[in-house]
Every structure is written in structure tokens, then in C-alpha cells.
N, C-alpha and C positions, 0 to 999 in steps of 0.2 A: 520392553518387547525384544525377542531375539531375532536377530539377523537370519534369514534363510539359510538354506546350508551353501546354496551358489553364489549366496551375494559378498563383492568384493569392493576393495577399498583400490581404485587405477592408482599406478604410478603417475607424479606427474611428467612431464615433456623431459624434462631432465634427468630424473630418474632414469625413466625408459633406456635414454643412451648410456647411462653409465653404466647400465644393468648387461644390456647387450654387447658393448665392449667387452664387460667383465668374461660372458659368457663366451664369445670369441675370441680371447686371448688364452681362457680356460684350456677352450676346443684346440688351439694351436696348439699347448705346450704340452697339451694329452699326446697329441698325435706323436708330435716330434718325440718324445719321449719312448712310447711304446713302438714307433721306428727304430732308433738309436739304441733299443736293449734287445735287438739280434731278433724282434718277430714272439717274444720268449713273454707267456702272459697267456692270460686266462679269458677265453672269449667272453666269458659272462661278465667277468669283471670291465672289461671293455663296455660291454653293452651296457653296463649299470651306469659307468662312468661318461660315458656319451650320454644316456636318459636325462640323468642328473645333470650335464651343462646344460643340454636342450632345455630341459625343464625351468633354469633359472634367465631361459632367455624368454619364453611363453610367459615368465611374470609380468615384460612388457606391455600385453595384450587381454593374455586372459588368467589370472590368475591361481582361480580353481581347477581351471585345468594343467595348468604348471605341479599345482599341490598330487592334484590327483595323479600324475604321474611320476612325482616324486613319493606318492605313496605305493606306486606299483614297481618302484626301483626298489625302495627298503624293503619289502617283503620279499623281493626277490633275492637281497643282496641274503637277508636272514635268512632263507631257504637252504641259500647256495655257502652261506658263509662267509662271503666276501665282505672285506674290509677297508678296501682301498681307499671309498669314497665314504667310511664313516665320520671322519669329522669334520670331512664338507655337507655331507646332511644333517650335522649338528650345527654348524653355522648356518643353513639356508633357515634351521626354524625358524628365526626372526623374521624375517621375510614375509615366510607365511604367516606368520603370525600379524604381522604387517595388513598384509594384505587380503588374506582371506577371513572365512567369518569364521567366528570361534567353535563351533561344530566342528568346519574341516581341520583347520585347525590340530583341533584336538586327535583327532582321524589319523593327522600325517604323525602328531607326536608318538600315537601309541604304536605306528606302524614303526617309528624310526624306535624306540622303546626295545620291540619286541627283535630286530635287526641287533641292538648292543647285545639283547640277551644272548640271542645265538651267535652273536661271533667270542663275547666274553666266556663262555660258557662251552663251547665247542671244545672237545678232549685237545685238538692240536693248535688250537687259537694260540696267537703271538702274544693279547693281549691278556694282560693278567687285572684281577677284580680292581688291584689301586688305578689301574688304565682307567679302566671301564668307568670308575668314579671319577675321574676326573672328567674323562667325554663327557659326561652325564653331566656333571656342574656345570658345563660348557654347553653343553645344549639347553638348559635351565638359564643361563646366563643369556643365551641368543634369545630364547624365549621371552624371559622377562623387559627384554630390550626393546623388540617387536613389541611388544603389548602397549609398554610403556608410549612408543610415540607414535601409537593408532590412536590412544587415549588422547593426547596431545593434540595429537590431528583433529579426532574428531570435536574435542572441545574447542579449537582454535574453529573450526566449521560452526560449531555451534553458538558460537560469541557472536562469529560474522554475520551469521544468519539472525540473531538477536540484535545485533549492530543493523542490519537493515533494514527489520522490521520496526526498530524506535526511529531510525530516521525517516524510513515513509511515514508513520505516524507524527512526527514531526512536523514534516513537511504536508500532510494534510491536515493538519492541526491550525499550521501557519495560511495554508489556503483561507482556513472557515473563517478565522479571525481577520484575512485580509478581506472576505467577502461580507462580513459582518460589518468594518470600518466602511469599504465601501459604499453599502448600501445607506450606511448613516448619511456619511459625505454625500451620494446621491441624492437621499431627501431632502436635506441642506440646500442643493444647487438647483436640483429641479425644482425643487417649491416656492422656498423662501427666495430665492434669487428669481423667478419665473416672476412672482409678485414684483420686486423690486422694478425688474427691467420691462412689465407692461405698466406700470405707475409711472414709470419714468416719461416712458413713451405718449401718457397722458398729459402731463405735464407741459410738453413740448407742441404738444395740440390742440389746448384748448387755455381760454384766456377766462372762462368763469370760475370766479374763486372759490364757488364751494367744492366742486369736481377738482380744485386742485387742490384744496386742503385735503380731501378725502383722501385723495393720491399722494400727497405728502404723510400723512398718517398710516396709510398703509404700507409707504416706503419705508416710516421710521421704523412701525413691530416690526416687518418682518425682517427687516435690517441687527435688530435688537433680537431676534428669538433666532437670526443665523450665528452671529455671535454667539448666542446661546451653545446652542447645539454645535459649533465647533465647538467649543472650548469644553464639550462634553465629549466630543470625539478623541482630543487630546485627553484629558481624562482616561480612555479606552487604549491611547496608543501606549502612555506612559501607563498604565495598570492599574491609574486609580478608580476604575469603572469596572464593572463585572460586563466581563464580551458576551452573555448569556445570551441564545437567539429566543429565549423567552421576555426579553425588557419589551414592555408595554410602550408606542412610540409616545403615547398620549395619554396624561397621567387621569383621564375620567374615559377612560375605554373608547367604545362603538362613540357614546352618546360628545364624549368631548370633541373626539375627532369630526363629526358629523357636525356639532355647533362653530366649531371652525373653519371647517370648511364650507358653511352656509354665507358667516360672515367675510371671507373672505374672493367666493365668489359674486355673493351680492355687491362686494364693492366693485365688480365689475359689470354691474347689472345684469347679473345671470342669476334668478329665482330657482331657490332648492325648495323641494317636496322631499322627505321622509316618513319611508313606513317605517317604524322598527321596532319589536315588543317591546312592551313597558317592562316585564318580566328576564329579560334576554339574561342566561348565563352562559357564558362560554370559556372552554381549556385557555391559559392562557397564551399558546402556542398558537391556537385559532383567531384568538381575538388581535394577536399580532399582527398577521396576514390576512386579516377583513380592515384592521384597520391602513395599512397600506397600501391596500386595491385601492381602497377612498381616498386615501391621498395620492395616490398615482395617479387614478381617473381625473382626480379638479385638477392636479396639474399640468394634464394634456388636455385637458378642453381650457384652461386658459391661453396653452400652448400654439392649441393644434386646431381649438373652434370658436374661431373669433365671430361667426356668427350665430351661437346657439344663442336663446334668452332661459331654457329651462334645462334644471336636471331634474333629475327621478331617482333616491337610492332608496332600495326596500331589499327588508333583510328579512328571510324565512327560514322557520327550526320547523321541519318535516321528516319525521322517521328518521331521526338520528342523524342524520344531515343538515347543516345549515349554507342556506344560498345565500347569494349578494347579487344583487344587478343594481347595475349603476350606468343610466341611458341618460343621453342627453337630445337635443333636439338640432345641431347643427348639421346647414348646408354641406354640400359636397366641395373641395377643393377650395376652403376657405379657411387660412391660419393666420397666426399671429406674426408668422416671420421669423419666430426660436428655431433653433434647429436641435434634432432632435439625434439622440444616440441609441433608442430602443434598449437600452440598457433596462431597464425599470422594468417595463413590459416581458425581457428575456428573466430577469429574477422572479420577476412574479409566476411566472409559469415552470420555473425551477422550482419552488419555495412549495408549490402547490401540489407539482409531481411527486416528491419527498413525501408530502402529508397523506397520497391519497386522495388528494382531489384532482378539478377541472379546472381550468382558468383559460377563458377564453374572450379577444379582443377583435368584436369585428365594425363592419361599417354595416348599416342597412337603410331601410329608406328612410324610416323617421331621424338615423340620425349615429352615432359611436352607441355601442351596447359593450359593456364588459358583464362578464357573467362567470362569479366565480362559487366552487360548492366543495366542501371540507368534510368528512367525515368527523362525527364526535367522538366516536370511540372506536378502538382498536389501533 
């Protein structure tokens, strides 16, 4: 795509000043000169020659317009025939070339072009055609100069710009993967360790042995499937695991996660009820995030409802949408004494917004209700 005709390339901060010195020392040694040779000189040539330093001071700031008035000095100068400032407008090519866009550009070249003609070419012209070819290499050389390290610039621009855009992608890359470990380590600590440390607590309170064998036995899985599951997370950190946000938490879907989580709330004597089609097929992206509503919810009602005796989880496929509620029956301001980081709870409703659903965690009278609904498709 071409650059507009007014669009420029700024100097930057450094340039600027080097540029405007140049053009102020320029301006000085014009003056002093055409003082010191007795007043003796050609007002045009003055005026062109004044244009032309201004103009390579306006590169500063705005550049096309610095060109554009170096294009209204050359044609002036080839008008009048003036020569004075011909091969300081064969030097500034670069410049514009530099800095403005290849249209104008090309504009100021043909004006400075048609300026050699008429001064080369003029019956009393000073300079003769091997002159004129040589200006000319010389303005082709400023040319190719200028071209050369826009080119430069602009691909050094465009690395940078390619350079930034792989490192945010990087660094979002390294988010997902650190929020994907997390969420692992989360289920890890809220679940399997949630079990451990109300078993423990069992334990410590009661002297019948079958309630504490149970409690011993539930310390030991879940003890053994935390190991598990770190030494899976390691796995993930070192790369021998795929960080996929589509791995399944639970290797028999809806129905496994739901049979472990029955058995491991009933060892707290808390009775599960499941509706769930016998049928059920679901994306594997969805069945991800149903399965760890279910395991977020029994882990806060181990947590957080130390007096429920019942859950409820029922699962419905309705016009392309499938729900989850999962209500339990516990009193108000009644816990286990864990304490809690909302963390789960904040991912779960991240995970859901992403997908296009609802996820939603409140209190009501019967008791916690989470209610979460995912779209099938799209």
C-alpha cells in the first residue's frame, strides 16, 4: 500500500537539532558572505538561497512542507536560471527522500531535474553538460542514500513492531499456561487437601473406630490421588504433559466426577441425589467446565457447609444449551473453619464468560445454589 502524498517519516530528537544548526550556520554564512561581497548579487538568487536554508530547517517539524517549498525554490531557481543553490538542492534530495513519502518525493526530484535542465542548458550557463552530469550522479547518489535508510528505518520499525507483538504473545501464552498450572494446583489443594484436613479433624474428635477408619481411608486416597495429581502438574511444568485447556479433570467425564464426588461427600455424611441423562454428550471444552463446577461446589460445601446433610446435582440439554445446578441444603453462617481464597469461584466465572455462558454462586433460603449454563455450539 502507498504512503499518502503528505505522509512523513519525523526526525528524531537528535536529528532535529543537528538539522537546525546545520540550517543556522547555513543562514549565517549566507548572510556574512553576501555582506562582505560590496551588496553585489542577485535578489532572486538570495531569495532561493534563503527558501532553501529555511526549508531544510522546516524538515525539523514538518517535512512536506519543507519539500514543498524546496519544490517552489527549484522551479523558481529554473525559471530565473539561478545556480547558486544547485548542488545544495542536489544534496537535500536525500533528506526528502528520507523523510517524505515517495510521491513527493519524486515531485521535488522532477522539479530539481527540470532546474539542472535550465541552468545546464541556458545559452550563458557557467556550467557545461560534463557539470551537469556530474550534479546529476550526485543528486542520484543523495537520492539513493535517503531511500536506502528510510528502508532501514522502516524495517528496523518493523522487526520492533514484530519484536513486540511475539513478546506479548509470549507473555499471554505464559499467563494461560501459568493459569492452567494454577487451576490444576488449585483442585489439588482445595479438594484433595479439603478432604485430608476435615478427616483429620475427624479423627481428633471422635474415638469410634469405624468413623475413624473411614477417616483414615479417606486421608490415605486422597492423600495418594494429591500426589497424583502433582506429580501430573510437574509433568505440565517440565512439558511432559500437554497444558491443553481441553484435558478432561476426570478420566470417565460428568458420570466419574459425579461418582466421586458422591463417595467422597458421603464420607462425610452428606447424601448426593443426581439427575443426569443417561444419553449426555458434550464438547470436550464443556464437559471440562461442568466438571469442575462439581468439583468446586463439593469442595465448598465440605468447606464452607458443615451443616448441609443433602446435595442435588441435575444436569439439563435444552435447545442447545446445557445447565448444571448443584444446590445443597446448608444452614446460614455455618462452616468448617477452612479458609477460603475465592479463587475457584473467580475462575469459574472467567472460564464461563470466555465460553459464552452464566455462572452463577449464591446463598438462598433452602441453602448454596450454583447454577451454571454453556452454550453447545458456536
Amino acid at each position: 500500500m502507498r504512503a499518502p502524498f503528505w505522509a512523513y517519516q519525523p526526525l528524531r530528537p537528535a536529528a532535529r537539532r543537528i538539522v537546525i544548526i546545520l540550517a543556522a550556520v547555513a543562514l549565517v554564512l549566507d548572510s556574512l558572505f553576501r555582506a562582505t561581497s560590496g551588496g553585489q548579487g542577485n535578489i532572486v538568487s538570495a531569495i532561493i538561497t534563503t527558501s532553501i536554508t529555511l526549508s531544510v530547517a522546516l524538515f525539523a517539524w514538518r517535512p512536506p512542507v519543507a519539500s514543498m517549498v524546496l519544490v517552489a525554490a527549484a522551479l523558481l531557481a529554473g525559471a530565473t536560471g539561478t545556480a547558486d543553490s544547485l548542488l545544495a538542492g542536489a544534496a537535500i534530495l536525500g533528506l526528502v527522500a528520507f523523510t517524505s513519502s515517495g510521491l513527493l518525493t519524486a515531485v521535488y526530484f522532477a522539479a530539481w531535474l527540470i532546474w539542472l535542465g535550465a541552468v545546464v542548458w541556458r545559452p550563458d550557463s557557467v556550467f557545461q553538460p560534463l557539470g551537469g552530469l556530474i550534479v546529476a550522479i550526485l543528486s542520484v547518489v543523495s537520492l539513493m542514500i535517503g531511500l536506502a535508510i528510510r528502508r532501514q528505518f522502516e524495517r528496523a520499525q518493523s522487526l520492533a513492531l514484530q519484536l513486540e507483538v511475539s513478546e506479548r504473545e509470549v507473555a499471554e501464552q505464559l499467563k494461560h499456561e501459568r493459569d492452567l498450572i494454577a487451576d490444576e494446583l488449585h483442585d489439588i489443594v482445595a479438594h484433595e487437601i479439603t478432604i485430608v484436613a476435615l478427616h483429620a479433624a475427624v479423627l481428633d474428635r471422635t474415638e469410634d473406630m469405624q468413623t475413624r477408619s473411614q477417616s483414615q481411608t479417606a486421608i490415605r486416597e486422597a492423600a495418594v490421588q494429591a500426589l497424583t495429581d502433582i506429580r501430573r502438574v510437574l509433568g505440565m511444568v517440565r512439558g511432559e504433559e500437554n497444558l491443553s485447556p481441553e484435558r478432561v479433570s476426570s478420566p470417565d467425564g460428568i458420570t466419574g466426577t459425579i461418582a466421586a464426588v458422591t463417595k467422597e461427600l458421603g464420607q462425610a455424611g452428606i447424601a448426593v441425589t443426581a439427575d443426569v441423562p443417561s444419553d449426555l454428550r458434550l464438547p470436550s471444552a464443556s464437559l471440562v467446565a461442568l466438571t469442575r463446577v462439581i468439583r468446586e461446589s463439593a469442595t465448598n460445601v465440605l468447606k464452607h457447609a458443615t451443616g448441609a446433610r443433602t446435595v442435588s446435582i441435575v444436569l439439563r440439554v435444552e435447545r442447545d444449551w446445557v445447565h448444571l445446578t448443584f444446590a445443597d441444603d446448608s444452614p446460614p453462617a455455618r462452616t468448617a473453619g477452612l479458609p477460603a481464597s475465592g479463587y475457584g469461584i473467580m475462575r469459574l466465572r472467567e472460564r464461563f464468560r470466555l465460553f459464552g455462558g452464566t455462572f452463577e454462586s449464591e446463598r438462598k433460603s433452602q441453602g448454596w445454589v450454583v447454577s451454571a449454563s454453556l452454550p453447545l455450539s458456536g
